[in-house]
N, C-alpha and C positions, 0 to 999 in steps of 0.2 A: 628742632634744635637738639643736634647730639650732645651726649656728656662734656665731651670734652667744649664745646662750645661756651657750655655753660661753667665751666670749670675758667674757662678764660675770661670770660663777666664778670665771675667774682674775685679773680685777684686782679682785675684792673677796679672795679669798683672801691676794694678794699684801700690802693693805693689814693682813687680818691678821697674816700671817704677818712682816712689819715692826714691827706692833706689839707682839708677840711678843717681837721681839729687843730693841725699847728697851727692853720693861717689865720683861726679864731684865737688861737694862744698868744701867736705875735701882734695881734692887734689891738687883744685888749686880755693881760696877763693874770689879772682876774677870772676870766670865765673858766677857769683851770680847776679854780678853789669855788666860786657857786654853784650850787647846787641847785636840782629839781628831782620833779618826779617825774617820770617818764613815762607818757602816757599806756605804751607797749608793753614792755618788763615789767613796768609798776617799781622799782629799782630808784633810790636815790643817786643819780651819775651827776658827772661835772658841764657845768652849760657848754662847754666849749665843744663844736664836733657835733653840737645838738639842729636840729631841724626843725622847722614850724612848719607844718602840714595842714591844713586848712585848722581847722579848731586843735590839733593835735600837736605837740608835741615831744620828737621822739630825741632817745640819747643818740649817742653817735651808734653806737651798738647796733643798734636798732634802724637806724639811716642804713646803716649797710644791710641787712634784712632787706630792707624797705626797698632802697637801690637794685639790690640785684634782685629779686624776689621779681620786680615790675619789667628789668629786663629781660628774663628769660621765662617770663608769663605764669609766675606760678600765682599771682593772681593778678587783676584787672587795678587793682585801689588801694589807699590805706588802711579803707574800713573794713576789708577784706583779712588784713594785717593786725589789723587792731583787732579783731576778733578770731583770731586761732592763736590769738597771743593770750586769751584771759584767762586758761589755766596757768600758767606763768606768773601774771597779776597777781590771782588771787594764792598761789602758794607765796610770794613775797609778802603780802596782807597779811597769811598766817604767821610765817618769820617776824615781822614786824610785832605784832602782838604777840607771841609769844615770848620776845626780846623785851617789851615795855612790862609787862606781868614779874617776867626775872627782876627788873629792874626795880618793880614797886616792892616784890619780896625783901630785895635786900637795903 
């Protein structure tokens, strides 16, 4: 698969994966404003545009990753995803705590 192949995967994916999150938006207007974690990022996002992957849980962000990553074979799976995603995680984990410490200071 040439560049340009794969450059066409991901803005048709993108357009899905958008549409994804409005049609989660118009459905139920809430999932806008809840909140998770996401398995991938490690990142608090909003449910909407989210995907349930076998035990996993990704944001919408991360469905597009996910989406075109599997279309144009940059790996086989999610677990494949979910693991070159974990220094990502674990710098969010540091931010996170680093953020509640500021918070206990003041």
């Amino acid at each position: 698969m040439n560049r340009q192949e794969q450059l066409k995967i991901a803005e048709e994916m993108q357009k899905v994966v958008e549409q994804m999150r409005l049609d989660d938006i118009e459905e139920n207007p809430d999932t806008e404003n809840e909140v998770f974690e996401c398995a991938c990022c490690g990142k608090t996002k909003p449910l909407a545009g989210s995907v349930q992957y076998s035990k996993y849980r990704l944001c919408n962000d991360c469905v597009l990753l996910a989406e075109t990553g599997l279309a144009i074979g940059k790996f086989k799976n999610i677990n494949e995803l979910i693991a070159a995603m974990e220094d990502s995680r674990l710098e969010e984990m540091c931010e996170f705590i680093k953020k509640q410490e500021k918070r206990e200071l003041n």
